[in-house]
C-alpha positions in Angstrom: -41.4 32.1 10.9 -44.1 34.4 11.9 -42.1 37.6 10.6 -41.4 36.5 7.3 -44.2 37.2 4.4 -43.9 38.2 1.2 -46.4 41.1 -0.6 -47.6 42.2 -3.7 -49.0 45.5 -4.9 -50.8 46.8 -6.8 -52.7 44.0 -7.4 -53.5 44.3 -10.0 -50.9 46.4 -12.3 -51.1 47.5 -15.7 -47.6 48.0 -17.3 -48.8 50.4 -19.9 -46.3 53.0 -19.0 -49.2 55.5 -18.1 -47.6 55.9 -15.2 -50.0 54.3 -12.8 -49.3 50.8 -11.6 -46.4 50.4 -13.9 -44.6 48.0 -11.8 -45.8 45.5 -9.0 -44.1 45.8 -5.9 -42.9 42.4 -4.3 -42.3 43.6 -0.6 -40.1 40.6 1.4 -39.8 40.9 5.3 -37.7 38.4 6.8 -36.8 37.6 10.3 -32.6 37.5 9.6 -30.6 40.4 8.4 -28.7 38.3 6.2 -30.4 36.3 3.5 -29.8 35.4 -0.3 -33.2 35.1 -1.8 -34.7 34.2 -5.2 -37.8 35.3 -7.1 -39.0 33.6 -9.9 -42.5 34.4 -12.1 -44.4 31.6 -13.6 -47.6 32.0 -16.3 -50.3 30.1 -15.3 -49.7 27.0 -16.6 -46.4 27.1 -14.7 -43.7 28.2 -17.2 -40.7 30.6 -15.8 -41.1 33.9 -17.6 -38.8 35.6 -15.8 -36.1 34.9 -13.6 -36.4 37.7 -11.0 -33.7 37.5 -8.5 -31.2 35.3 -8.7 -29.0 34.3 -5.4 -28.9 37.9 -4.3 -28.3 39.2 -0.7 -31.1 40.7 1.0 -31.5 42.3 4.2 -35.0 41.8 6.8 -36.6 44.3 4.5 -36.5 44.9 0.8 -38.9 45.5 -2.1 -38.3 44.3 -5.9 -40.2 45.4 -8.6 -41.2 43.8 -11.7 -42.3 45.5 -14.7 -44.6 43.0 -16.5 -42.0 41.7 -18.9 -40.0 38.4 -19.8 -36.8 36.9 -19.4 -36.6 38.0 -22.7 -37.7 41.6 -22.5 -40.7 40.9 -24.1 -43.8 42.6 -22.3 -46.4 39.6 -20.8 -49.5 39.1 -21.7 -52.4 39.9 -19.3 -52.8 37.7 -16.5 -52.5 35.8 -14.0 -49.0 35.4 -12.8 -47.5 33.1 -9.5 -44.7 35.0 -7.7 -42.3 32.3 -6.0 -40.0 33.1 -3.2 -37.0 31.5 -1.8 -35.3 32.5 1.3 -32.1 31.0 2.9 -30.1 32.2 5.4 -26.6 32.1 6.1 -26.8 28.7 7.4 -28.7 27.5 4.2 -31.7 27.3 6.1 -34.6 28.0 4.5 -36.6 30.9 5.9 -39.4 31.1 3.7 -40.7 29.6 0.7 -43.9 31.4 -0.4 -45.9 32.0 -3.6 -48.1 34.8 -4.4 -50.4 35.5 -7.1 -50.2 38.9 -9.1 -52.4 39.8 -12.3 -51.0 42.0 -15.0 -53.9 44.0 -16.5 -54.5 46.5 -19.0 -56.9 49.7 -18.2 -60.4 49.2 -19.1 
């Protein structure tokens, strides 16, 4: 649907607890009120890092932040990053599937 998109910023963020672009902001607008969704980050060459959201409930709007580390706790390592969404509605429907790219940085 045209409502539904999914967002990312900053892009891109430097989790180097400065302060400033700590955390990248996944922003989700979807065109139901009642949802379960699930995010998921893979490296670049397609290998879960983290597990994100996991079958939660989620309304039209809702923002999720990630803070640039592994499943494991560990921080990542700079780069480029895919953001995967699922959406499904109540009917287990899917509303969106969508995937983003994010970059994890470090300041120059």
């Amino acid at each position: 649907p045209s409502q539904a998109s999914l967002e990312i910023s900053p892009d891109p963020f430097s989790p180097d607890g400065d302060g400033m672009d700590d955390l990248a902001g996944i922003n989700i607008s979807l065109p139901t009120t009642h949802a379960t969704i699930n995010i998921k980050i893979f490296d670049i060459q397609g290998r879960l890092v983290k597990y994100l959201i996991n079958n939660e409930f989620s309304g039209s709007q809702r923002t999720i932040f990630w803070d640039g580390k592994n499943d494991e706790g560990l921080n990542c390592r700079i780069g480029i990053y895919i953001v995967y969404l699922e959406a499904v509605d109540d009917k287990n429907e899917v509303i969106l599937r969508e995937k983003k790219t994010v970059v994890l940085a470090t300041k120059l």
